[in-house]
N, CA, C and O atoms as a printed pandas DataFrame, in Angstrom:
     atom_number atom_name residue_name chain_id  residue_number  x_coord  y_coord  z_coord
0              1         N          UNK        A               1   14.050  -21.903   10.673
1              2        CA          UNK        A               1   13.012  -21.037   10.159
2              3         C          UNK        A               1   13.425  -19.575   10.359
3              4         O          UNK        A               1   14.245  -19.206   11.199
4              5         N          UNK        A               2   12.755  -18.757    9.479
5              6        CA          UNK        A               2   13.223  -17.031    9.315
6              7         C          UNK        A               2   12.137  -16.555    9.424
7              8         O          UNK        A               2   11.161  -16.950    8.785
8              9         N          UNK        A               3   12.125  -15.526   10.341
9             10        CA          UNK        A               3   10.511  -14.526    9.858
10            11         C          UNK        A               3   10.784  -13.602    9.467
11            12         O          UNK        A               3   11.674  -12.849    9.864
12            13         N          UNK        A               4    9.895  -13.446    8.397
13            14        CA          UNK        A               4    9.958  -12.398    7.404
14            15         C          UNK        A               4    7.870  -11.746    8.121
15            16         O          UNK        A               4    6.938  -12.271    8.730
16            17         N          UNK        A               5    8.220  -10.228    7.422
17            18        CA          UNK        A               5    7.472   -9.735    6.956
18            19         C          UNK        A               5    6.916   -9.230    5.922
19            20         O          UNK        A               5    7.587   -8.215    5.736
20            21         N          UNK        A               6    6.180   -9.267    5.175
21            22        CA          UNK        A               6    5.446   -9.416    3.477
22            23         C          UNK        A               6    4.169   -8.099    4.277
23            24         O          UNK        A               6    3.471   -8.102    5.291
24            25         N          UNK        A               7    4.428   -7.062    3.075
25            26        CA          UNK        A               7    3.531   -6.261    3.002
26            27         C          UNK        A               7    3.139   -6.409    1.938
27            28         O          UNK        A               7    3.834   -6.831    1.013
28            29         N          UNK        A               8    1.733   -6.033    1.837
29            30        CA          UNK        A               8    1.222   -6.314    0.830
30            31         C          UNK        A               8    0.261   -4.727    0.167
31            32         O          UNK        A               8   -0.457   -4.067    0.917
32            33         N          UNK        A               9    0.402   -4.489   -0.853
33            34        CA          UNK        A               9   -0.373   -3.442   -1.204
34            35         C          UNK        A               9   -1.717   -3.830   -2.315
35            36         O          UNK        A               9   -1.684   -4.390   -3.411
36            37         N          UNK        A              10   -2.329   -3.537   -1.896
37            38        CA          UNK        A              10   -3.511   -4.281   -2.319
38            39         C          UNK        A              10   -4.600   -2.878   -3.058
39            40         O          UNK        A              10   -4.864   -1.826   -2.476
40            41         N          UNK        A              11   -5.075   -3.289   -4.473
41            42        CA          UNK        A              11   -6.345   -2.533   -4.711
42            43         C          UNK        A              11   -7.706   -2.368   -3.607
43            44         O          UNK        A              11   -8.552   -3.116   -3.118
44            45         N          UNK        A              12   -7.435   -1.276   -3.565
45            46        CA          UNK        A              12   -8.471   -0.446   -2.459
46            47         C          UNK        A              12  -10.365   -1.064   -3.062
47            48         O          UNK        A              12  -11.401   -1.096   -2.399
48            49         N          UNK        A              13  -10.092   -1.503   -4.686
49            50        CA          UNK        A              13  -11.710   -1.596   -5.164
50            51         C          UNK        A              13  -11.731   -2.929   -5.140
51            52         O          UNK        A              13  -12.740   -3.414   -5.651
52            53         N          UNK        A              14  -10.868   -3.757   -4.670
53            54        CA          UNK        A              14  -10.628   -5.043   -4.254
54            55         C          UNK        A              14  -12.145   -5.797   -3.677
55            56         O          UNK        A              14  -12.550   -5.085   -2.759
56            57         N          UNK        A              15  -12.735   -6.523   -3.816
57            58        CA          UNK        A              15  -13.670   -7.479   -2.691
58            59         C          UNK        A              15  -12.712   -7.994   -1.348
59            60         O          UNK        A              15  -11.582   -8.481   -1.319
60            61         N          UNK        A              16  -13.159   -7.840   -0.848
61            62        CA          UNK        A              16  -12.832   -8.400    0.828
62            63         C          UNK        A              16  -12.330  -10.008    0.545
63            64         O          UNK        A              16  -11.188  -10.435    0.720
64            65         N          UNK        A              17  -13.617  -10.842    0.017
65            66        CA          UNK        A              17  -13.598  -12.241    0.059
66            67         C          UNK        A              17  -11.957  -12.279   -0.916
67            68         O          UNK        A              17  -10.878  -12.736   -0.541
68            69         N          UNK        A              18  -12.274  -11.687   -2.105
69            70        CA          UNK        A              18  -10.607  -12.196   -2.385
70            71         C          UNK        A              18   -9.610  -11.548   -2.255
71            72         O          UNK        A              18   -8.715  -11.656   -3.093
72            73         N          UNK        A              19   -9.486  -10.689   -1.163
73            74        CA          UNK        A              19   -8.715  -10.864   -0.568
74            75         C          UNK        A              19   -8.308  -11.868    0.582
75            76         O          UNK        A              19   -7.322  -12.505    0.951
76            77         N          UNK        A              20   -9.480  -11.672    0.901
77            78        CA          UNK        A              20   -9.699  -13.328    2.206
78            79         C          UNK        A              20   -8.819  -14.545    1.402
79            80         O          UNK        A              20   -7.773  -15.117    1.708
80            81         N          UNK        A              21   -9.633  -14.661    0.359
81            82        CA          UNK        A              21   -8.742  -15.667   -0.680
82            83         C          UNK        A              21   -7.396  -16.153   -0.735
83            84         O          UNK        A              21   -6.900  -17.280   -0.754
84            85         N          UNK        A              22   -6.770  -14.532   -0.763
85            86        CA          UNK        A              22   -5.392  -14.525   -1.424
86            87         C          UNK        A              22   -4.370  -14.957   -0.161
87            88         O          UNK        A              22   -3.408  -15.720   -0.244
88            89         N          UNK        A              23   -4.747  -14.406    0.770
89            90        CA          UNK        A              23   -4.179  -14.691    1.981
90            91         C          UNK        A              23   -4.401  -16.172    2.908
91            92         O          UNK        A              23   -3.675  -16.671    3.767
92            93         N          UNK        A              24   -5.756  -16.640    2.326
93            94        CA          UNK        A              24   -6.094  -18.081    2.979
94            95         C          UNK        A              24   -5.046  -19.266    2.081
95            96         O          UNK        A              24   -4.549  -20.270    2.593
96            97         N          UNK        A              25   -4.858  -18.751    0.377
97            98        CA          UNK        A              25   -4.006  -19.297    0.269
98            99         C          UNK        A              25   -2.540  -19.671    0.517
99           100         O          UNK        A              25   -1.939  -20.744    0.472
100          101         N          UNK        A              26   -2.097  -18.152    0.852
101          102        CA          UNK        A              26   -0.570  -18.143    1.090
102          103         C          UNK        A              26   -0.382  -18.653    2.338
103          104         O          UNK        A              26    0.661  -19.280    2.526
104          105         N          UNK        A              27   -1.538  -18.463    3.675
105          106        CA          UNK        A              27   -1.102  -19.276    5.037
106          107         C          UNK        A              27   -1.406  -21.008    4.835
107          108         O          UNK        A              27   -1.175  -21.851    5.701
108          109         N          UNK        A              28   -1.954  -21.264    3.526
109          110        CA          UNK        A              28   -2.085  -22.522    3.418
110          111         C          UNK        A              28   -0.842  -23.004    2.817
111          112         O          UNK        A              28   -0.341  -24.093    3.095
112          113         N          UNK        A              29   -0.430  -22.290    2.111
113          114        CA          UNK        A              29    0.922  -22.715    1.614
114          115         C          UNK        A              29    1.941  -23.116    2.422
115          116         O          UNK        A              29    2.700  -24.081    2.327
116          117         N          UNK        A              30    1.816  -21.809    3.635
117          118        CA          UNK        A              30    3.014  -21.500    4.442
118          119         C          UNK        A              30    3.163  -22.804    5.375
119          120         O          UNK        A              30    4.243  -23.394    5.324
120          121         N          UNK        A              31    2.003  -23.367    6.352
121          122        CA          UNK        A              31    1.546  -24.044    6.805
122          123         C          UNK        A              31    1.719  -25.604    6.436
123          124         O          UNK        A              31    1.973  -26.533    7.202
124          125         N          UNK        A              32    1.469  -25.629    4.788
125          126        CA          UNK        A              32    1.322  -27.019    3.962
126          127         C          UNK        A              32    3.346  -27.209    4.364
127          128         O          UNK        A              32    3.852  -28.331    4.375
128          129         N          UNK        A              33    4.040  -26.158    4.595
129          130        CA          UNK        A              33    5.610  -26.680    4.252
130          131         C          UNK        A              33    6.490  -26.143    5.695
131          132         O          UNK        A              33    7.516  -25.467    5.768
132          133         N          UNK        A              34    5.586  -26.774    6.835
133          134        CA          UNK        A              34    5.941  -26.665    7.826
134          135         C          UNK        A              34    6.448  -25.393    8.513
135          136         O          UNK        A              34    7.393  -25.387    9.301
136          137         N          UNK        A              35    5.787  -24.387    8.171
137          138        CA          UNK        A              35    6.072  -22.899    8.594
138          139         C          UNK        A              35    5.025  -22.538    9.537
139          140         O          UNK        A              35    4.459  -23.323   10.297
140          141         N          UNK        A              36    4.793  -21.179    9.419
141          142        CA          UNK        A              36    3.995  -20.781   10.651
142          143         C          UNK        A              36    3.516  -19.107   10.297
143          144         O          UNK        A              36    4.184  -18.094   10.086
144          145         N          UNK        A              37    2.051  -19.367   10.348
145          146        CA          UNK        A              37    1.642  -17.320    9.868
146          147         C          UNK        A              37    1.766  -16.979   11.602
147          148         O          UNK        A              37    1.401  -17.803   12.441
148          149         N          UNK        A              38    2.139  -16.103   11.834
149          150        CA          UNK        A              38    2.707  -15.272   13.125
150          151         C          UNK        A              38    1.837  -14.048   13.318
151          152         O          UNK        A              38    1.959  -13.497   14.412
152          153         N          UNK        A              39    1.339  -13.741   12.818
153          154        CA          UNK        A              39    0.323  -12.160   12.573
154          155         C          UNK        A              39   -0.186  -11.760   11.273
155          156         O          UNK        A              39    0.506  -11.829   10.257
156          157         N          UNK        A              40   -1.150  -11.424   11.284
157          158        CA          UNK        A              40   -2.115  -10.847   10.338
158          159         C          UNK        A              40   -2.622   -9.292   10.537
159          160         O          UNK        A              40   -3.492   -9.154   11.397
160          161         N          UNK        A              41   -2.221   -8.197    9.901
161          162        CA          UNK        A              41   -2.571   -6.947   10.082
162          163         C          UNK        A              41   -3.027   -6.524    8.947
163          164         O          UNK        A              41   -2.380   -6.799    7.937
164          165         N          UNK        A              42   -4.124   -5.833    8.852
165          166        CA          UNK        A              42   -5.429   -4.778    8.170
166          167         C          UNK        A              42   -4.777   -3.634    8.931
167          168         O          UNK        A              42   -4.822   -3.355   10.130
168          169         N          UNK        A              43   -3.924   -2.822    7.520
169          170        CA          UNK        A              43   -3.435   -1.551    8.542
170          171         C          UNK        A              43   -4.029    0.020    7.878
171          172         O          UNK        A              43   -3.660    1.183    8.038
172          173         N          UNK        A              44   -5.623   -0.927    6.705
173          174        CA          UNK        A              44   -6.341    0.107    6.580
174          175         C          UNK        A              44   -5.956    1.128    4.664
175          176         O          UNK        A              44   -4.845    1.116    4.136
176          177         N          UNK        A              45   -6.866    1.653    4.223
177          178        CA          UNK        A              45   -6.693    2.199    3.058
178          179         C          UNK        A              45   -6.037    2.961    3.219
179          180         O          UNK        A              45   -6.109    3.271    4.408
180          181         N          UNK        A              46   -5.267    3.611    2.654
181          182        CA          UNK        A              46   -4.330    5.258    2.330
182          183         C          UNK        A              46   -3.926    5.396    1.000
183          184         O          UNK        A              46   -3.731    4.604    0.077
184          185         N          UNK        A              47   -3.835    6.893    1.173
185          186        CA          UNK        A              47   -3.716    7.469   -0.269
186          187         C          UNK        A              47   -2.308    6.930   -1.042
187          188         O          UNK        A              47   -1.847    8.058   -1.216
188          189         N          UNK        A              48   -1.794    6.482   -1.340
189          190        CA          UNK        A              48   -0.531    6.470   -2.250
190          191         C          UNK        A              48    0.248    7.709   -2.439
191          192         O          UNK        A              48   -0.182    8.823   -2.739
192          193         N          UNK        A              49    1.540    7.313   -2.201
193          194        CA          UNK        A              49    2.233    8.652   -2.472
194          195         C          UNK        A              49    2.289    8.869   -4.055
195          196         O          UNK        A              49    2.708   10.013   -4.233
196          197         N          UNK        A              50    2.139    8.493   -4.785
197          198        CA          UNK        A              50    2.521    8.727   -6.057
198          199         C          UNK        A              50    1.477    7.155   -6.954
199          200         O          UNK        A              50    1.460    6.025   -6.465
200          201         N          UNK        A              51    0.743    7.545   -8.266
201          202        CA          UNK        A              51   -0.232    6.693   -8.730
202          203         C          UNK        A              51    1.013    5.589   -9.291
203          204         O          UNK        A              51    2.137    5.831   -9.732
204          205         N          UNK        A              52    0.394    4.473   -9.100
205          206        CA          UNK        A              52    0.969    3.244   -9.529
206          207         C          UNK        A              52   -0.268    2.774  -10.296
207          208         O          UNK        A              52   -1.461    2.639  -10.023
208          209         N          UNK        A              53    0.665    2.543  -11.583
209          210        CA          UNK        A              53   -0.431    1.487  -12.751
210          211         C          UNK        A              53   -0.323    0.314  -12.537
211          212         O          UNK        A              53    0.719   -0.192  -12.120
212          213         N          UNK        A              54   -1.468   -0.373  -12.806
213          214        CA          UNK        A              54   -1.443   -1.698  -12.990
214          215         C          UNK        A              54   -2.610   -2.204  -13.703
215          216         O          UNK        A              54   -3.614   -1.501  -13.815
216          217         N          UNK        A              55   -2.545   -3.304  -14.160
217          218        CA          UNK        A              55   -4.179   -3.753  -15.332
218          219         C          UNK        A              55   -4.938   -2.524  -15.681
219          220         O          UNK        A              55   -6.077   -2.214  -15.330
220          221         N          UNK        A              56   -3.809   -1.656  -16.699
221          222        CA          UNK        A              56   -4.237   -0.948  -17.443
222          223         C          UNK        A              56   -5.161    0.316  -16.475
223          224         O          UNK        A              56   -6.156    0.884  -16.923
224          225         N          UNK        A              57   -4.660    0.538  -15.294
225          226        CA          UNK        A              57   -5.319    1.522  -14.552
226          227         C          UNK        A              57   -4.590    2.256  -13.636
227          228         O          UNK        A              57   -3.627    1.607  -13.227
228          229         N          UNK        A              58   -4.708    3.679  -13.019
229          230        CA          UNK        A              58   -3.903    3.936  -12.028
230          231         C          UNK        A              58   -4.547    4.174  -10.946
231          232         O          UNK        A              58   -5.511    4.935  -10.859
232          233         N          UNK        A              59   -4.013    3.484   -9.983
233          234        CA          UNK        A              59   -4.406    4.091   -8.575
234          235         C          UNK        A              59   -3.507    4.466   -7.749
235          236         O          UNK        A              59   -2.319    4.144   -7.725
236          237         N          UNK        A              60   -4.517    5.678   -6.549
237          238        CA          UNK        A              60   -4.124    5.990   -6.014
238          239         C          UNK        A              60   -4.307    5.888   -4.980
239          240         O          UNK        A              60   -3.464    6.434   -4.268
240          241         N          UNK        A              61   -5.248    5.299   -4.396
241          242        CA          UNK        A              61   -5.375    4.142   -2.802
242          243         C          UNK        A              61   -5.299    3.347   -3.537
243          244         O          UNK        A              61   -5.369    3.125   -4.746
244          245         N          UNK        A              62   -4.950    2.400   -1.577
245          246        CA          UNK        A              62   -4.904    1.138   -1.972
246          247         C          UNK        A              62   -4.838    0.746   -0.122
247          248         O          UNK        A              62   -4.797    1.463    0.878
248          249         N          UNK        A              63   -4.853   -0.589   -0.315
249          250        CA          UNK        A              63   -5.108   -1.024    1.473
250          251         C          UNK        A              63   -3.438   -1.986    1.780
251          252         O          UNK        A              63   -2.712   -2.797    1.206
252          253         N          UNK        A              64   -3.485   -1.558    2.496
253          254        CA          UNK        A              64   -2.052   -2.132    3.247
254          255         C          UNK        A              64   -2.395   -3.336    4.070
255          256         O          UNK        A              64   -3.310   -3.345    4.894
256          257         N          UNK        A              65   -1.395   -4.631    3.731
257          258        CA          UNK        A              65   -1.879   -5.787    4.728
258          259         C          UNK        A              65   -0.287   -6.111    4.840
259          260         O          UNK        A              65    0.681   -6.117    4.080
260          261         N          UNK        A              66   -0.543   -6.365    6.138
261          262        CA          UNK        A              66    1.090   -7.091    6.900
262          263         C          UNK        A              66    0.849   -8.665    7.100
263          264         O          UNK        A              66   -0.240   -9.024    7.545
264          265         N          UNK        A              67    1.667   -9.455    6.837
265          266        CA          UNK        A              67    1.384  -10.413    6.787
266          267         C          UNK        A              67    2.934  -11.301    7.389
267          268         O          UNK        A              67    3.810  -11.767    6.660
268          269         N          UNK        A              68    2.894  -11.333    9.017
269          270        CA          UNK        A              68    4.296  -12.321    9.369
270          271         C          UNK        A              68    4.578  -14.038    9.604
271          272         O          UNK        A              68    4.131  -14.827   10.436
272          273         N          UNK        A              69    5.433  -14.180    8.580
273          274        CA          UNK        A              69    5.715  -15.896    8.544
274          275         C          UNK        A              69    7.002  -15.999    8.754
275          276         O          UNK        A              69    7.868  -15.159    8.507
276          277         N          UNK        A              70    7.173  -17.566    9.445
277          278        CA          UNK        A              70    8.277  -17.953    9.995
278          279         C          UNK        A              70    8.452  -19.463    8.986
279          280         O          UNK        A              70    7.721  -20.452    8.951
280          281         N          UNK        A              71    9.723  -19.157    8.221
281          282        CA          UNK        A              71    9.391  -20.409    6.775
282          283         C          UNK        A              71   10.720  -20.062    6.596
283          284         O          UNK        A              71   11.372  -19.049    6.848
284          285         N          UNK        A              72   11.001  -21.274    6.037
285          286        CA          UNK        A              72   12.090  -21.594    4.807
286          287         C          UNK        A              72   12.559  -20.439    4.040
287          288         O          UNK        A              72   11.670  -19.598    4.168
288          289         N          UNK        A              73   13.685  -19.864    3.160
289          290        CA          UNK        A              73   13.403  -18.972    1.937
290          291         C          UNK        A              73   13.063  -19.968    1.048
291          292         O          UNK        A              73   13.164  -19.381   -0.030
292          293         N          UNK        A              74   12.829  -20.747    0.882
293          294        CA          UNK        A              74   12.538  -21.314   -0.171
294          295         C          UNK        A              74   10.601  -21.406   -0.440
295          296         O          UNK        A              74   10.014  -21.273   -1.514
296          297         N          UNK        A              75   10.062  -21.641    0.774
297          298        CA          UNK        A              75    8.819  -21.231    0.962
298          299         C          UNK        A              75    8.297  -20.287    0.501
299          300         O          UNK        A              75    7.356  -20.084   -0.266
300          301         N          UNK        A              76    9.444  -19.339    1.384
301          302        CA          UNK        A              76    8.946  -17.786    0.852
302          303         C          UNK        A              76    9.220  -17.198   -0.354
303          304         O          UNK        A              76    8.789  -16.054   -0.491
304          305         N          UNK        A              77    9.814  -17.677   -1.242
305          306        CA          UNK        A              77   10.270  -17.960   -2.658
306          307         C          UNK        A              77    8.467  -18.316   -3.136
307          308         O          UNK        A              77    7.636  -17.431   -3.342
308          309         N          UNK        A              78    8.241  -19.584   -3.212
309          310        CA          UNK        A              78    6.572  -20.073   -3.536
310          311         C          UNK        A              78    5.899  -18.882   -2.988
311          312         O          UNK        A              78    5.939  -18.191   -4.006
312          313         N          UNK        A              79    5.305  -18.141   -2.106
313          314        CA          UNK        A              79    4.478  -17.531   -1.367
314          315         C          UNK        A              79    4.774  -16.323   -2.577
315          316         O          UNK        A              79    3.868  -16.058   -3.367
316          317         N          UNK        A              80    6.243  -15.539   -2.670
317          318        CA          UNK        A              80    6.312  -14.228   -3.238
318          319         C          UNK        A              80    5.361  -14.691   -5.054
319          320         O          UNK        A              80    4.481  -14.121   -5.698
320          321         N          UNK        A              81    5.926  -15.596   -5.201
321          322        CA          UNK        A              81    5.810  -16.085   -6.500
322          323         C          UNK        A              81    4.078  -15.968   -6.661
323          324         O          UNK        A              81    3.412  -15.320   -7.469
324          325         N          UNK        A              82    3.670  -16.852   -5.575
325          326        CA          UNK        A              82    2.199  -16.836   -5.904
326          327         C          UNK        A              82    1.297  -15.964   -6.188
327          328         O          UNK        A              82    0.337  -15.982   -6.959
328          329         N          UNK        A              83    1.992  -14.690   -5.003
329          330        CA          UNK        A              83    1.157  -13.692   -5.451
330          331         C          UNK        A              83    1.542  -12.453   -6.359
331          332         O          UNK        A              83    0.957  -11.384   -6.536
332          333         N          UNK        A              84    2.574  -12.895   -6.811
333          334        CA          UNK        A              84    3.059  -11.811   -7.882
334          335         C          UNK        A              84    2.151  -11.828   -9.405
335          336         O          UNK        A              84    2.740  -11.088  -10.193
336          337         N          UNK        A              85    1.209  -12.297   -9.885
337          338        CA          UNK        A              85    0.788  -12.435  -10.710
338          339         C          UNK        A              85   -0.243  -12.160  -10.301
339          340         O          UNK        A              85   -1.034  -12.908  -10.875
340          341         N          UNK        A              86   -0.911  -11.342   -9.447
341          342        CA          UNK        A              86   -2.553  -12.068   -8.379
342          343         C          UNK        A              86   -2.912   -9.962   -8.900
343          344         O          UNK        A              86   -2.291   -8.998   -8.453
344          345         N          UNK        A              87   -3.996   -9.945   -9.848
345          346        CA          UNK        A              87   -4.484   -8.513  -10.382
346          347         C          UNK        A              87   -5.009   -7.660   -9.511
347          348         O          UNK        A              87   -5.308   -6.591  -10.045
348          349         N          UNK        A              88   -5.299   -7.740   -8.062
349          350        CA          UNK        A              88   -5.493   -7.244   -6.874
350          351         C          UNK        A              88   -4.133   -6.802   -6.206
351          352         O          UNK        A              88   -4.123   -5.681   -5.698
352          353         N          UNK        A              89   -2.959   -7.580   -6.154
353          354        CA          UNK        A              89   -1.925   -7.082   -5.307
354          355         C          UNK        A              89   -1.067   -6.023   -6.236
355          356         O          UNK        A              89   -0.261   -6.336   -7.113
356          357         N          UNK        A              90   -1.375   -4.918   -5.895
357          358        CA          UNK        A              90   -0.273   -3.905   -6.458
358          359         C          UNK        A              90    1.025   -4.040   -6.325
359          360         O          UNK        A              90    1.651   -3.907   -7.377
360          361         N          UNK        A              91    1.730   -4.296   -5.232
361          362        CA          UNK        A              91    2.708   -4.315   -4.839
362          363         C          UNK        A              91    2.776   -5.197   -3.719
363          364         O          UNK        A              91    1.824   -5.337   -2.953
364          365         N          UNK        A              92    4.018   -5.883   -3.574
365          366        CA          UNK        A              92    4.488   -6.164   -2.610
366          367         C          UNK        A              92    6.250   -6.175   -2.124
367          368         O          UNK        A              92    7.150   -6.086   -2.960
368          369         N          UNK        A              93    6.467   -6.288   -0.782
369          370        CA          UNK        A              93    8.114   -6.156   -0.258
370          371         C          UNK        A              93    7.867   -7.033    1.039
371          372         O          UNK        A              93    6.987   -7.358    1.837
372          373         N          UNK        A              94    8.801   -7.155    0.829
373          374        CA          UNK        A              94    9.351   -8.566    2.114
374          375         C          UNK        A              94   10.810   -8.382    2.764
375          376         O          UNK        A              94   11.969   -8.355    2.351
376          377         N          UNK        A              95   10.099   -8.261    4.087
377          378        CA          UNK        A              95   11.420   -8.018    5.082
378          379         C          UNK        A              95   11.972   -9.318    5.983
379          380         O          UNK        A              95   11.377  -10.279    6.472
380          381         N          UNK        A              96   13.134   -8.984    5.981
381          382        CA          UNK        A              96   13.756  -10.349    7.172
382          383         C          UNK        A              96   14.002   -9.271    8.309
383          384         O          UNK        A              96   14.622   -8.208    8.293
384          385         N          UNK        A              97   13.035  -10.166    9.660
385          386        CA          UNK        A              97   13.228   -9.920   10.719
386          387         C          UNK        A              97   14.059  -10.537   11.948
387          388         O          UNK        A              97   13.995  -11.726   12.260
388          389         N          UNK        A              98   14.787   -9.652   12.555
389          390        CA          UNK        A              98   15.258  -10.551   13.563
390          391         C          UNK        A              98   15.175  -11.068   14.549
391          392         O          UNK        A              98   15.706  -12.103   14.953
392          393         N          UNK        A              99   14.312  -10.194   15.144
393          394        CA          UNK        A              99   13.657  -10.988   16.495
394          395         C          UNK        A              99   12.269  -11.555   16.271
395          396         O          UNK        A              99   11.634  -11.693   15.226
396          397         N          UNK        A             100   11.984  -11.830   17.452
397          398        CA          UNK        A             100   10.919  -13.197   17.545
398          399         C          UNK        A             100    9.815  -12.255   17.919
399          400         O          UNK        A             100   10.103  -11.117   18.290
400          401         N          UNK        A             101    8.298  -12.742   17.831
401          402        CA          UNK        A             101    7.311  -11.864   17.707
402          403         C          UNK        A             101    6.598  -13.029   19.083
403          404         O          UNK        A             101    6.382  -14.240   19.110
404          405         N          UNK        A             102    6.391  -11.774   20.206
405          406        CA          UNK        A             102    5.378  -12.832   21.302
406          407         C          UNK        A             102    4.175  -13.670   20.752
407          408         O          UNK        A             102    3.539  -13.335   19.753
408          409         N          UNK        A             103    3.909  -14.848   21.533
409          410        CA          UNK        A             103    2.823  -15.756   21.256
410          411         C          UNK        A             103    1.419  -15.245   20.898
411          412         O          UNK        A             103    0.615  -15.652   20.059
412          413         N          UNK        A             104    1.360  -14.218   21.796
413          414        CA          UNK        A             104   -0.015  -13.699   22.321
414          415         C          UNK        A             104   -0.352  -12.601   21.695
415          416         O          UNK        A             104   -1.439  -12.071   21.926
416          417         N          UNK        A             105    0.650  -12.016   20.683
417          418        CA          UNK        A             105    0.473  -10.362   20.202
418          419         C          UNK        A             105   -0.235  -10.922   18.436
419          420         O          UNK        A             105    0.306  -11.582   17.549
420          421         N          UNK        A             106   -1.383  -10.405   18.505
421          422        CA          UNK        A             106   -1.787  -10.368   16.629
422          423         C          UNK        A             106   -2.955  -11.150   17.025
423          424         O          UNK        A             106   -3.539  -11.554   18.031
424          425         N          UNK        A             107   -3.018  -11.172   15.669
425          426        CA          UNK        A             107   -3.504  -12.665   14.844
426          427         C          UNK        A             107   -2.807  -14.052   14.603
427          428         O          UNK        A             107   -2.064  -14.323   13.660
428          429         N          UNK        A             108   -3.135  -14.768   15.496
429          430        CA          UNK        A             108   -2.110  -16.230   16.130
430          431         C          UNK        A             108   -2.632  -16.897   15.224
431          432         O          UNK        A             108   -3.718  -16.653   14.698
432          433         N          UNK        A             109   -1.454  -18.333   14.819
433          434        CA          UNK        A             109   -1.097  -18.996   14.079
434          435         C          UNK        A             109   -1.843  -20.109   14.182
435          436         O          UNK        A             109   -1.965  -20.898   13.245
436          437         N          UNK        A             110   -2.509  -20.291   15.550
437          438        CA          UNK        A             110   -3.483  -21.249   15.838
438          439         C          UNK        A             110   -4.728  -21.056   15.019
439          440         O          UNK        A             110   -5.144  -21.964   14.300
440          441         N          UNK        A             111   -5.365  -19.829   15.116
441          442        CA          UNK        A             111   -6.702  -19.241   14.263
442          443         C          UNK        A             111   -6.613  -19.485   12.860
443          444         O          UNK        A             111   -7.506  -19.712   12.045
444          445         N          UNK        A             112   -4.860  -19.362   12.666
445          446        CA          UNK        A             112   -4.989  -19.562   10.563
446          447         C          UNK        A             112   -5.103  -20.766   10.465
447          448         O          UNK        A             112   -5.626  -21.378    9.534
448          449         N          UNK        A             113   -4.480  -21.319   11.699
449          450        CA          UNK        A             113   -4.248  -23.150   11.055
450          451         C          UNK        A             113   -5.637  -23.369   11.112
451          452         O          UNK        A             113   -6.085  -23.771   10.038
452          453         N          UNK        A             114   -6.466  -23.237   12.014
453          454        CA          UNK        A             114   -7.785  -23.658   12.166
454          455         C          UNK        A             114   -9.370  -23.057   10.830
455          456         O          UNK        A             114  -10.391  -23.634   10.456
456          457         N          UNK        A             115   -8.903  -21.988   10.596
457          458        CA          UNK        A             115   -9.343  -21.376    9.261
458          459         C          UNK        A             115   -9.218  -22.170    7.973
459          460         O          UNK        A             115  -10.117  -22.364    7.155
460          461         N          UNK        A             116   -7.757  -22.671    7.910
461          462        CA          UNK        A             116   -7.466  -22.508    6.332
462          463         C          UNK        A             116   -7.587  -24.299    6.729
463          464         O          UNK        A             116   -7.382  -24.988    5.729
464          465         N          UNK        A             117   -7.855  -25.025    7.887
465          466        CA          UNK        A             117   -8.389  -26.210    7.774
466          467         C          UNK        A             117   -9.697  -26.612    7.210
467          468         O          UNK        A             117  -10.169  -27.529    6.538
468          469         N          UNK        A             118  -10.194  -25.154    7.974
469          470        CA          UNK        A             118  -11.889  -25.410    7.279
470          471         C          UNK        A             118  -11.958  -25.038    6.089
471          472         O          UNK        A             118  -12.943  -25.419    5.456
472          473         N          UNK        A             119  -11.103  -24.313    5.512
473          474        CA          UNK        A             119  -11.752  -24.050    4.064
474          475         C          UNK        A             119  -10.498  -25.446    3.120
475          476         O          UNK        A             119  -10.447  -25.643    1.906
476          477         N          UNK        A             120  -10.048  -25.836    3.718
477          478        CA          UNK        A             120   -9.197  -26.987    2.446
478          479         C          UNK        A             120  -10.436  -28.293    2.855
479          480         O          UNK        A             120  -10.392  -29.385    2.290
């Protein structure tokens, strides 16, 4: 397994719930193919350096979400894929990390598994 980090840039006029959504799916994904979500970060709205269009609109906030999994590339192949089409995510980039992220630091992997149990 590899951990990567997936930022995610997200419409600021976004609903919460789908965003809740978008992310309950991808740790369900991650999860469904023997991986692992490692942290979950809300690192909050900010202005954009420069307006990015998308569905025929430009913005210039938008909310930043970090999102760390320990998966396959091939996983993370499905995961990028899924949400590349998703009219809320402006952008996204995905980093390979090299070291290991402590048990105890974030949003633990125990809470998603137990989340995205209750909602499947």
């Amino acid at each position: 397994m590899v951990l990567y980090e997936i930022v995610l840039t997200v419409d600021a006029k976004a609903p919460g719930p789908k965003i809740l959504e978008i992310l309950q799916k991808a740790a369900r994904l991650v999860l469904s193919r023997s991986g692992n979500v490692r942290k979950l970060q809300n690192w909050g709205e900010r202005e954009l350096a420069y307006k990015v269009r998308r569905n025929e609109q430009n913005h210039t906030n938008a909310r930043f979400i970090s999102m760390w999994i320990d998966a396959h590339p091939v996983v993370l192949k499905e995961v990028e894929a899924s949400m590349r089409y998703n009219k809320e995510i402006l952008r996204q980039m995905t980093f390979r990390r090299k070291f290991k992220l402590p048990e105890g630091d974030g949003f633990l992997s125990k809470e998603i598994r137990e989340a995205a149990a209750r909602a499947a």
